[in-house]
RODO-2510 file (C-alpha; in nm, 4 decimals, decimal comma):
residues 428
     n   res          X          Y          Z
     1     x     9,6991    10,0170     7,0543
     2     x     9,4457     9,7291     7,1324
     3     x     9,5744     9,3850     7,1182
     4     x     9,2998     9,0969     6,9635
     5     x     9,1881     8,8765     7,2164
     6     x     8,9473     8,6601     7,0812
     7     x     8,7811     8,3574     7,2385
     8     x     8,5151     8,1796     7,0600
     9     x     8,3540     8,4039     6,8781
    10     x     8,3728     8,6618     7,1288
    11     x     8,6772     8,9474     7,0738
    12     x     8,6988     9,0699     7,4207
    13     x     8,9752     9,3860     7,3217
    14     x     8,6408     9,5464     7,1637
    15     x     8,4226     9,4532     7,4201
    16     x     8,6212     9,5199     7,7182
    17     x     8,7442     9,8458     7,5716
    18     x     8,5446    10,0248     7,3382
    19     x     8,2162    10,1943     7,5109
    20     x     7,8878    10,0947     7,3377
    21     x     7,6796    10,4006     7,2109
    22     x     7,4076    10,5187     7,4359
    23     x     7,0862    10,7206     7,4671
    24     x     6,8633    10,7300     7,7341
    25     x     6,5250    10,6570     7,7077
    26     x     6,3831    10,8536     8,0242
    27     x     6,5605    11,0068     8,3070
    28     x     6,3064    11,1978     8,4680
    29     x     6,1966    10,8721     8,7118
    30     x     6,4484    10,7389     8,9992
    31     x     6,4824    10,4111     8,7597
    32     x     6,6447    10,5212     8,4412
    33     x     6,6093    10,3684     8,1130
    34     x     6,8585    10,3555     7,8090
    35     x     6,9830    10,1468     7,5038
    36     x     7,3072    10,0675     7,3805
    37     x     7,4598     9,9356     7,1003
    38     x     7,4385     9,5434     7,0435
    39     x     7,6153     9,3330     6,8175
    40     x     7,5264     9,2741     6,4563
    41     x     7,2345     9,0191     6,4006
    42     x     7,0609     8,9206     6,0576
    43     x     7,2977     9,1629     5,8935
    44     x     7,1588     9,5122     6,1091
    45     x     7,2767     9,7089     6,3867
    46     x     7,1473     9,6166     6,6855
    47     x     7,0099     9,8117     7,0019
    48     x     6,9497     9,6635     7,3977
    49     x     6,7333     9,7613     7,6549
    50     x     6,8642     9,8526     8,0079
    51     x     6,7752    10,0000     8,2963
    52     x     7,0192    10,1877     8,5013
    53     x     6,9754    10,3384     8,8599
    54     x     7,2287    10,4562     9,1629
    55     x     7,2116    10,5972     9,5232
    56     x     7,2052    10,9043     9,3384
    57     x     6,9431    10,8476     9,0858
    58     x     6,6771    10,6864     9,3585
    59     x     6,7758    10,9999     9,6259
    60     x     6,9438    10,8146     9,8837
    61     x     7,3297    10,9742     9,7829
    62     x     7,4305    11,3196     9,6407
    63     x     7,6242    11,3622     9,2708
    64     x     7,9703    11,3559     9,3107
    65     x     8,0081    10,9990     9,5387
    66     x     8,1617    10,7016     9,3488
    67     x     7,9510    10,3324     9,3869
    68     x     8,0826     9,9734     9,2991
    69     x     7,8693     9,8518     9,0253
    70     x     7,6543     9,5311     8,9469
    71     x     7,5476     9,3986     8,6034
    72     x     7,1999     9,2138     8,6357
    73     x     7,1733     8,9221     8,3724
    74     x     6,7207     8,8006     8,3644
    75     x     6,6629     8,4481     8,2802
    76     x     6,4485     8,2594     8,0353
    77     x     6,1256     8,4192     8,0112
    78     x     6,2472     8,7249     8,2117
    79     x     6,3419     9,1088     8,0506
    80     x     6,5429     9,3886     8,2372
    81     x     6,3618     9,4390     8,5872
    82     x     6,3584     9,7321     8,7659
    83     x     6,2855     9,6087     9,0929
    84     x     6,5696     9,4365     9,0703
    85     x     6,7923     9,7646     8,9942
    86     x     6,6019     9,8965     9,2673
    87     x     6,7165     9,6285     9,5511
    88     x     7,0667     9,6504     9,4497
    89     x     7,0854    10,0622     9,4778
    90     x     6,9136    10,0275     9,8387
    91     x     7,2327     9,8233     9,8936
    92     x     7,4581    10,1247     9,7772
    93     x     7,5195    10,0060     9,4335
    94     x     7,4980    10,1153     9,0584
    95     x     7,3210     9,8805     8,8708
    96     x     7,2468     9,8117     8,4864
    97     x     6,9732     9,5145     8,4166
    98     x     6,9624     9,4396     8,0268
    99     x     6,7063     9,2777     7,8255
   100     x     6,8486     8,9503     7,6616
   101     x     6,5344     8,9452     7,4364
   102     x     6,5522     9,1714     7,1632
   103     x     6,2787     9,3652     7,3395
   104     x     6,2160     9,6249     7,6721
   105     x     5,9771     9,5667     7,9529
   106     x     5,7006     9,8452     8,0516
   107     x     5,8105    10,1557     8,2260
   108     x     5,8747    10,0434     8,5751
   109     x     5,6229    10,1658     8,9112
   110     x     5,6728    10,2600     9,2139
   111     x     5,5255    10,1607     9,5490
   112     x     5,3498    10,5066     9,6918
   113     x     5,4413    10,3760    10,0672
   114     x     5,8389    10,2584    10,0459
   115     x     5,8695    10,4279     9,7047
   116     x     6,0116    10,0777     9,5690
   117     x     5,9924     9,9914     9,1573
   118     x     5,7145     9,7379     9,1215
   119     x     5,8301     9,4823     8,9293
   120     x     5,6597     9,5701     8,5880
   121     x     5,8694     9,3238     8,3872
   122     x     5,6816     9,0266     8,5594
   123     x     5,3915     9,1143     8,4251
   124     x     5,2607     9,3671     8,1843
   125     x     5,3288     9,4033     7,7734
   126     x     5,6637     9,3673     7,6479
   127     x     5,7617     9,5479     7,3613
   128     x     5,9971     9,3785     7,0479
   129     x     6,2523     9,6659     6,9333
   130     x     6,2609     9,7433     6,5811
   131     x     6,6324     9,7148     6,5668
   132     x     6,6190     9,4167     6,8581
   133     x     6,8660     9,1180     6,8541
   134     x     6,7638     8,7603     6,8297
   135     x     6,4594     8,6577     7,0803
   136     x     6,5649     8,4057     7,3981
   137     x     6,4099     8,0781     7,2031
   138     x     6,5051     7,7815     7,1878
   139     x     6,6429     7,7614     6,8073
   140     x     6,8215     8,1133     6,9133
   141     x     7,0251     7,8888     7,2128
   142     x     7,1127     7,5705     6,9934
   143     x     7,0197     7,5330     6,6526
   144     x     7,2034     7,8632     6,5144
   145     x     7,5084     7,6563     6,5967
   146     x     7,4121     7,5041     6,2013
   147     x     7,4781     7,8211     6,0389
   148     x     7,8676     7,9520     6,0292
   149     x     7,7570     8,3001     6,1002
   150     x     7,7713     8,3544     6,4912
   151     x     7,5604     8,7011     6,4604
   152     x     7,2246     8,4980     6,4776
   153     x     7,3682     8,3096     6,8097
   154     x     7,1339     8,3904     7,1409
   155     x     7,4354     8,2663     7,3343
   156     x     7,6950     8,5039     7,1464
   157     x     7,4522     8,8184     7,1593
   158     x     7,3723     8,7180     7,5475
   159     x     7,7344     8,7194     7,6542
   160     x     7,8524     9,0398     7,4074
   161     x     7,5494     9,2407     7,5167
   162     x     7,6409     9,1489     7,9610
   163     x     8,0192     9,2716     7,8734
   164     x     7,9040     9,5763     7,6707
   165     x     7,6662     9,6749     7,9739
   166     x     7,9859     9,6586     8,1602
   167     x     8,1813     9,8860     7,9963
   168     x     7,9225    10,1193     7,9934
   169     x     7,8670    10,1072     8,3188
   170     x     8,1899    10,1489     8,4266
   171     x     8,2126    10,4468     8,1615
   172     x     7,9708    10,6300     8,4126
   173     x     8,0927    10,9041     8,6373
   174     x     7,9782    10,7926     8,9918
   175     x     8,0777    10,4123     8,9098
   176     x     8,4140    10,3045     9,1222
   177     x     8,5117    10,1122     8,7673
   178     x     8,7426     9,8977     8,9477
   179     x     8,5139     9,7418     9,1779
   180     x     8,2044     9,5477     8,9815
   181     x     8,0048     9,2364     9,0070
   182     x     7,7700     9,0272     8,8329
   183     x     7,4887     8,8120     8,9173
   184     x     7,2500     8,6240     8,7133
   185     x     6,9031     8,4268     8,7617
   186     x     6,8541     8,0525     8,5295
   187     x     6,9883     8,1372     8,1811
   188     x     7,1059     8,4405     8,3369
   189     x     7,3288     8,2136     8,5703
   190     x     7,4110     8,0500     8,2604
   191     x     7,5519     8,3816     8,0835
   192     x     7,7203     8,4647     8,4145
   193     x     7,9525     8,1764     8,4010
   194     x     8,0266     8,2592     8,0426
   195     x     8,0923     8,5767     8,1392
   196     x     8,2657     8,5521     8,4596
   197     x     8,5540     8,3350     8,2022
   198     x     8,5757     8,5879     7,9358
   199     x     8,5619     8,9424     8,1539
   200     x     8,8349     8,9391     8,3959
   201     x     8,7063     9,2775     8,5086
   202     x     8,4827     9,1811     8,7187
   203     x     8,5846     9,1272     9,1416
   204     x     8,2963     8,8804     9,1993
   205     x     8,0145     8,6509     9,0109
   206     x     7,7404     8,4878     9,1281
   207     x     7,5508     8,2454     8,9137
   208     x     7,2185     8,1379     9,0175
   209     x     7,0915     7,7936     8,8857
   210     x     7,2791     7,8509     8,5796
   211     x     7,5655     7,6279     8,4825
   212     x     7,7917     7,4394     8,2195
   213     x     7,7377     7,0471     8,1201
   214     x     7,4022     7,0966     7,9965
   215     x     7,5079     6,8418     7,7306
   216     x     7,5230     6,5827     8,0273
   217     x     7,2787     6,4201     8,2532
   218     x     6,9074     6,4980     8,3352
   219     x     6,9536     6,8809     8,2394
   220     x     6,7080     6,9680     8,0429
   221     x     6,8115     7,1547     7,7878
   222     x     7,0014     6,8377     7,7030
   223     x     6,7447     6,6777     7,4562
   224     x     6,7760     7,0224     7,2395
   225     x     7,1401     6,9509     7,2035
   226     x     7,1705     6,5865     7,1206
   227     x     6,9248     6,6878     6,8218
   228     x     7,1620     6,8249     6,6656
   229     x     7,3864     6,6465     6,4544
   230     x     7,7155     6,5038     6,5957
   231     x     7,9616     6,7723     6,4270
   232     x     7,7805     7,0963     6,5334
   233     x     7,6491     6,9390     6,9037
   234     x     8,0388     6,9203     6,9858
   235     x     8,0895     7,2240     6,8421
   236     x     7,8132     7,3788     7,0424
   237     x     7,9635     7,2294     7,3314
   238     x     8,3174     7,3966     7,2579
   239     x     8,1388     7,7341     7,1687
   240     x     7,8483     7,7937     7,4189
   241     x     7,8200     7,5146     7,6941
   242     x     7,9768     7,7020     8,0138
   243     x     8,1785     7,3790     8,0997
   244     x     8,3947     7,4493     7,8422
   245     x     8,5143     7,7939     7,9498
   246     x     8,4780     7,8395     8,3028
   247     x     8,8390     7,6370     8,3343
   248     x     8,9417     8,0471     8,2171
   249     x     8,7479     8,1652     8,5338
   250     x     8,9761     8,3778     8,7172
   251     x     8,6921     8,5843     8,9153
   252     x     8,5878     8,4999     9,2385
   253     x     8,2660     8,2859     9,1599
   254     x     7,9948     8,1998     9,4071
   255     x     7,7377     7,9363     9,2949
   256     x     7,3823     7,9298     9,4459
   257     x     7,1636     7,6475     9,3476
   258     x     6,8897     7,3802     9,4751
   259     x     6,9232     7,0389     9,5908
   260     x     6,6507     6,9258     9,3277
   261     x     6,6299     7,2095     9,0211
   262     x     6,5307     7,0630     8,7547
   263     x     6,6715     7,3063     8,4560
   264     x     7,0794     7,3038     8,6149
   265     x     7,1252     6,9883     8,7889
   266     x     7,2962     6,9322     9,0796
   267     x     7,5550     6,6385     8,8561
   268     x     7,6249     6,9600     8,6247
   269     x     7,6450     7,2161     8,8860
   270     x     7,9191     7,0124     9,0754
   271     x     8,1017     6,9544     8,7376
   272     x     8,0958     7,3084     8,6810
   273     x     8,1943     7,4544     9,0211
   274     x     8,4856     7,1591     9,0027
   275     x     8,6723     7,3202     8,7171
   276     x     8,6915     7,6226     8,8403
   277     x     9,0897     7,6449     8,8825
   278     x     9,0266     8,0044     9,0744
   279     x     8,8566     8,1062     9,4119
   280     x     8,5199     7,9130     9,4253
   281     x     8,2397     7,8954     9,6395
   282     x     7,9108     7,7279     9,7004
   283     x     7,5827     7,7345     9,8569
   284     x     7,2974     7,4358     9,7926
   285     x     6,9715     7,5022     9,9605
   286     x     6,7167     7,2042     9,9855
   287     x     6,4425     7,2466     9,7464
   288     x     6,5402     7,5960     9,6304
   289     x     6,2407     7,7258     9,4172
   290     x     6,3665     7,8045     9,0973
   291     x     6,2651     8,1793     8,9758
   292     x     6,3578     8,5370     8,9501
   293     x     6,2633     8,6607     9,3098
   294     x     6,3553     8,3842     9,4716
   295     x     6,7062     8,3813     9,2693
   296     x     6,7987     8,7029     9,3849
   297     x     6,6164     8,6718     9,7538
   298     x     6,9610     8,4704     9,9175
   299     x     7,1481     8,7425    10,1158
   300     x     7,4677     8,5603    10,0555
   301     x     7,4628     8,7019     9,7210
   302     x     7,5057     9,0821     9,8054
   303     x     7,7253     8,9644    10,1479
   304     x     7,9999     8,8317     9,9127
   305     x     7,9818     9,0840     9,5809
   306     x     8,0249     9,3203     9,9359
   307     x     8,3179     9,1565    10,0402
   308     x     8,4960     9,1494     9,6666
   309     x     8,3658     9,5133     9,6137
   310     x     8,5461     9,6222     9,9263
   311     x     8,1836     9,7533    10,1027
   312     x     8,2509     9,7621    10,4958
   313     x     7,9545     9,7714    10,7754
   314     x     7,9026     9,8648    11,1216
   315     x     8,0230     9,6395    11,4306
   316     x     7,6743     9,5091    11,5486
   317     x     7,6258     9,7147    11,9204
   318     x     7,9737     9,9112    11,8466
   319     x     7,9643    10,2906    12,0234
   320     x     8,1955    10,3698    11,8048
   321     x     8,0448    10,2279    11,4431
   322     x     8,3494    10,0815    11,4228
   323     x     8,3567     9,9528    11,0435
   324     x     8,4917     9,6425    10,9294
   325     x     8,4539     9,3676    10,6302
   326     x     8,2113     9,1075    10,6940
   327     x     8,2645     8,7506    10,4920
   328     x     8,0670     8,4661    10,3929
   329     x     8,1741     8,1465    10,6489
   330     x     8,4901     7,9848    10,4585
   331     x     8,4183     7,6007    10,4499
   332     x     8,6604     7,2953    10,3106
   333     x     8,6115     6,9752    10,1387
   334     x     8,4363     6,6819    10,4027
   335     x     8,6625     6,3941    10,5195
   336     x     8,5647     6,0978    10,5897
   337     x     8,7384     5,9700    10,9352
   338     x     8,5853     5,6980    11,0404
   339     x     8,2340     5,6602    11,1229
   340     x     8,2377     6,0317    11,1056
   341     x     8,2720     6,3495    10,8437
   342     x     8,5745     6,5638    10,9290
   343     x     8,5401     6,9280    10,7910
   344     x     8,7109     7,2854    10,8531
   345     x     8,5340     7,5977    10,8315
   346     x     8,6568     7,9310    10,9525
   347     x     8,4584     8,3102    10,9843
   348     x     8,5898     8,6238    10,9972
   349     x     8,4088     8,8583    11,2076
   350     x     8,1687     8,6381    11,3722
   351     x     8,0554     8,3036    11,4667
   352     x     7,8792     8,0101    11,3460
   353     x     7,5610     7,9336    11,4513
   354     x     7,4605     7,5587    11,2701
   355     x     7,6333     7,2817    11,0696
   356     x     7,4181     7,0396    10,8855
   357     x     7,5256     6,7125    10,7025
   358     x     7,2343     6,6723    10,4146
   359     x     7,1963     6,3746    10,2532
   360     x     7,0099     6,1554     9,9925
   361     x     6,9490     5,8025     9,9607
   362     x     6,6616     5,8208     9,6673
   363     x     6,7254     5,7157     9,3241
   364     x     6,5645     5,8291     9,0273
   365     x     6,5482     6,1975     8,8850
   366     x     6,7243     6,4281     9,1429
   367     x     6,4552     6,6990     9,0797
   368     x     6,2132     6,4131     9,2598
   369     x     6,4765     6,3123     9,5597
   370     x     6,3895     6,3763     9,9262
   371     x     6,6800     6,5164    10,1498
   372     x     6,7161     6,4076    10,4925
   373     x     6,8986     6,6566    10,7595
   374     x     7,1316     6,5924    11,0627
   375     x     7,3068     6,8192    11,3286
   376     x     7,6166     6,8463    11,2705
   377     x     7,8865     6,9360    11,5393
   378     x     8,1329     7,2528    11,6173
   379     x     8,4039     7,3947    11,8395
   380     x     8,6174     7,6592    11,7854
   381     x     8,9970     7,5582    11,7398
   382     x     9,1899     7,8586    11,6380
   383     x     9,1651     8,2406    11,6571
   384     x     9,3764     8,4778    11,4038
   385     x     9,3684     8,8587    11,4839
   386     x     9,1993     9,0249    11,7366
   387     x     8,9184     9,2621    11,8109
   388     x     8,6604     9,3441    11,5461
   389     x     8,8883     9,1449    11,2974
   390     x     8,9866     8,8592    11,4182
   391     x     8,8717     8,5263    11,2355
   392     x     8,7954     8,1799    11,3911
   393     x     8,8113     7,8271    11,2825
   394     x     8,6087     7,5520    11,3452
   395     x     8,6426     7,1877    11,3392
   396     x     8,2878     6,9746    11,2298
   397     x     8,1914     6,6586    11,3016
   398     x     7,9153     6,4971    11,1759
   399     x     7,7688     6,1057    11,1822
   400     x     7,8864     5,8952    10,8599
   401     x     7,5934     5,9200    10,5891
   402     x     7,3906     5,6146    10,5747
   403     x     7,5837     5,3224    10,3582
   404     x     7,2549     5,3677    10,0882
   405     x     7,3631     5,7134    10,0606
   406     x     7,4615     5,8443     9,7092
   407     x     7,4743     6,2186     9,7671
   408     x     7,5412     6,4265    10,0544
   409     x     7,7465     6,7589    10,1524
   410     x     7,7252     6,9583    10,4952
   411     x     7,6068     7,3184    10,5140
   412     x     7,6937     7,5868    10,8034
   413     x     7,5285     7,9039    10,8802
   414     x     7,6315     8,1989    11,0718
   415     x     7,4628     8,4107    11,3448
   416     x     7,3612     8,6381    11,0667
   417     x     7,1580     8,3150    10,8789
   418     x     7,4187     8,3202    10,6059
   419     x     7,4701     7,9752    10,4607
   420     x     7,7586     7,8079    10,2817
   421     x     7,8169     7,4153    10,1196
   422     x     8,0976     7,2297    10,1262
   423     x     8,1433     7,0840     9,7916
   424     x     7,8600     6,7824     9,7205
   425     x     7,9702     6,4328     9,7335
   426     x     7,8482     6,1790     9,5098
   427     x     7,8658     5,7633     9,5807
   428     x     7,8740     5,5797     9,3224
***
């Protein structure tokens, strides 16, 4: 017997544990394509989009073999991409990419030389279903928060239709249901945080851009929420605004973002990552392009849904492929000690290779600040374990920021190039 859980508008015993009604569109391509059942909207059934593909689908693994899975949430403007699917099966995954749009993308592809889905859905006609939930406007995102009924609610559909996909995809034969991930690009970072606080399913998440406090500072998709009136912009902001539920987060969340994006800003970012009361974990690249390839280009994503999926690799130069679980560089808050910046950070399986302290002293709109760069230094202090799994700490030093300094944190990278933040710091 199910128990109710409902949050917001969202009751998570259905969605967590009823499996949505399929059919498949086309199988007969490496890059499937199916729909599923959606919530209600405008007083109709509703149907999504997906496409689905595994090591088995695009030939690279034989039926029978069980892969971790990965729900792929688009962003404004974007659909389901199979290119997308595509990259995350190379990686040894079973993937599901929804459209958030009330619509489907054109058939997907493929590259004659590597065989690779060309991204269709970046280009190309996009079709509305007949049966379709509501479209990814803006009146869909706020203003439906002035009608009682939820069912014509982009943010209500968005989230419902992520955890759906998730349950079906962990309905699926060759899916290892207990070891799934999520990642999402802009709005798609967005629904990732909501859903990251409502499915406890998941073993990692990884919003990109995407955050809560969108109500607050230069965000903006601010201006559409202060127009509405007082009553239903708070309630909006209980409801829908990730800030408000990500203090539920109990997966292990990783948040990519840009110094200077301009859509989740770095103010909101922060205040998201900070009430986190779970694991946590950051990475802020200067000037980050905002966008759907170069959201999903970081490597750090699939490195840590690897490391919560349980996915081991080869010893680099091992005879004996000796195979062991690679992390992401563990890094603490900064100290200030001082004229210098005190921080720990610790590896496991390998070394570091840079520490940065990266700064700002420019005022004005953060998407216009410059960002100014100095070497940071490292020794190693400690060693835990031994052999291929032994983990080292570091201690970093780096100068004191400039006294005109209002924003600064200090990044390290690996020998592998993968990058992690400490927390930002913000002067008053």
């Amino acid at each position: 017997m199910l128990f109710a859980e409902k949050v917001g508008p969202w009751d998570l015993a259905v969605l967590k544990n009823n499996v949505p009604a399929m059919k498949w569109v086309t199988q007969d391509q490496p890059i499937h394509s199916l729909t599923y059942a959606g919530e209600k909207y405008q007083g109709h059934d509703t149907e999504v989009f997906a496409f689905y593909a595994s090591p088995i689908t695009v030939g690279d693994a034989k039926p029978g073999k069980k892969f971790p899975g990965v729900v792929l949430i688009h962003g404004g403007g974007g659909t389901a991409f199979a290119d997308w699917v595509h990259l995350w099966t190379k990686r040894g995954y079973a993937a599901i990419a929804m459209d958030l749009n009330g619509s489907r993308p054109p058939d997907p592809e493929f590259d004659p030389k590597t065989g690779m889905a060309i991204g269709n859905g970046h280009r190309g006609e996009r079709k509305r279903l007949p049966n379709g939930g509501p479209p990814h406007g803006h009146p869909e995102k706020f203003d439906c928060i002035n009608t009682p009924d939820t069912s014509d609610d982009w943010p209500f559909h968005a989230a419902a239709s992520v955890m759906r996909a998730h349950t079906l995809l962990r309905s699926f034969p060759e899916v290892d249901a207990e070891h799934t991930a999520v990642t999402g690009i802009s709005w798609g970072g967005y629904t990732t945080c909501l859903v990251a606080s409502l499915d406890d399913r998941f073993k990692a998440a990884v919003p990109v851009y995407g955050c809560g406090f969108l109500h607050e500072g230069e965000s903006v998709q601010k201006p559409s929420i202060d127009k509405l009136d007082p009553e239903h912009r708070a309630l909006w902001v209980k409801e829908y605004d990730p800030g408000s539920l990500l203090p539920r987060c109990r997966v292990p969340i990783f948040f990519v973002n840009g110094t200077n994006d301009v859509h989740y800003v770095l103010d909101s970012y922060m205040k998201s990552y900070n009430v986190v009361p779970g694991e946590k974990h950051l990475r802020i690249q200067v000037k980050m392009p905002h966008g759907h390839p170069p959201g999903w280009a970081p490597q750090e994503i699939g490195m840590f849904i690897d490391e919560k999926c349980g996915r081991l690799e080869p010893v680099v130069g091992s005879k004996d492929r000796v195979m062991i679980q690679r992390s992401l560089p563990e890094i603490g808050a900064p100290k200030i000690n001082g004229d210098a910046i005190e921080v720990v950070s610790s590896l496991m399986n390998g070394k570091l290779k840079k520490a940065e302290l990266i700064y700002t002293s420019d005022i004005g709109l953060r998407s216009k600040r410059a960002w100014q760069t100095i070497e940071a230094r490292f020794v190693e202090t400690g060693w835990n374990g031994s052999g291929p799994n032994m983990s080292i700490t570091y201690h970093i030093t780096a100068p004191k920021p400039p006294a005109d300094a209002n924003t600064w944190f200090i990044n390290v990278t690996d020998e592998r190039g993968a990058m992690v933040s400490t927390p930002v710091q913000f002067s008053p």
